[in-house]
C-alpha positions in Angstrom: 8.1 9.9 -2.9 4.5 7.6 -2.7 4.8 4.4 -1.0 1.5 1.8 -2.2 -0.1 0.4 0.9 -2.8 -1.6 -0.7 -6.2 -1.1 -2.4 -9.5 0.8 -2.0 -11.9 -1.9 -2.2 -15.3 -0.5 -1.3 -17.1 2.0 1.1 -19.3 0.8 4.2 -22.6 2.0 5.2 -20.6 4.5 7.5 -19.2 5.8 4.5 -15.6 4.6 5.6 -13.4 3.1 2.7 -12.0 -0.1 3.2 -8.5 -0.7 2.1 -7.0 -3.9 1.3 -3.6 -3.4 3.0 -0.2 -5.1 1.3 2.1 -2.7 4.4 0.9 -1.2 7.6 1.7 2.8 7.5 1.8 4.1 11.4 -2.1 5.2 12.1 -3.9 8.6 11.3 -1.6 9.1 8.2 -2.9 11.1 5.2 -3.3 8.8 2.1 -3.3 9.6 -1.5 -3.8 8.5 -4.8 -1.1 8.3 -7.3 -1.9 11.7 -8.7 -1.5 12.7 -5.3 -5.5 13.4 -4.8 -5.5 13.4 -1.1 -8.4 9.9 -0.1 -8.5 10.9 3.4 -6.8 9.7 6.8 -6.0 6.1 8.2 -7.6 5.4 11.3 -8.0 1.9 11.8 -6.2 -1.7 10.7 -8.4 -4.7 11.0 -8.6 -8.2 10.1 -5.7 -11.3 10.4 -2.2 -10.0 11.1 -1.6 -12.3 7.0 -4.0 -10.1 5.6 -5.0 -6.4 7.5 -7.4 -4.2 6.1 -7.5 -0.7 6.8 -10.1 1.7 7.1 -9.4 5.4 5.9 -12.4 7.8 6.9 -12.5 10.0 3.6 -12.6 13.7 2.8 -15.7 13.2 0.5 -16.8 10.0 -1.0 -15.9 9.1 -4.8 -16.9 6.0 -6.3 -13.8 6.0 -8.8 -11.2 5.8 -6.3 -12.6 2.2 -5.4 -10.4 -0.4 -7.1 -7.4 2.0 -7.0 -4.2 1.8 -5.4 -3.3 4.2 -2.3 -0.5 5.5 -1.3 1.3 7.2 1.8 4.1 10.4 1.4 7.2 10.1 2.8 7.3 13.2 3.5 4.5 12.6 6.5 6.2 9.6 7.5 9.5 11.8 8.6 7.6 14.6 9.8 5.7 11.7 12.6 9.6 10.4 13.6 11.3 13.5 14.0 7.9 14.8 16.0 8.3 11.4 18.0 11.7 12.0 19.7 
């Protein structure tokens, strides 16, 4: 099951994606398209605490996921809580 966090919005001249964030997944998560085309990994939130931006360093860069929405697995989510405890 996918979970939207937001929207790829544009890459920096680091080649990191930005992503405008509507939910804040726990950090280094993969993240996926709908099509479950893995985007890359989640390693930073930015911005106001109203409005956080995230920045996912990519597996390869691809112009026509910008403008797209992202997603996270649930499936990765339980794997990082029952690793926690």
């Amino acid at each position: 099951m996918l979970r939207r966090i937001g929207y790829a919005l544009h890459y920096t001249k680091l080649k990191n994606l930005v992503v405008k964030l509507s939910q804040v997944p726990p950090l280094y998560i993969p993240v996926y398209t709908y099509t479950m085309k893995r985007v890359g990994t989640l390693y930073d939130v930015i911005g106001n605490v109203n409005s956080p931006y995230g920045l996912v360093k990519p597996t390869s860069v691809d112009n026509s996921i910008v403008g797209q929405a992202l997603y996270i697995d649930e499936a990765d989510l339980k794997k990082r809580r029952r690793g926690a405890t």
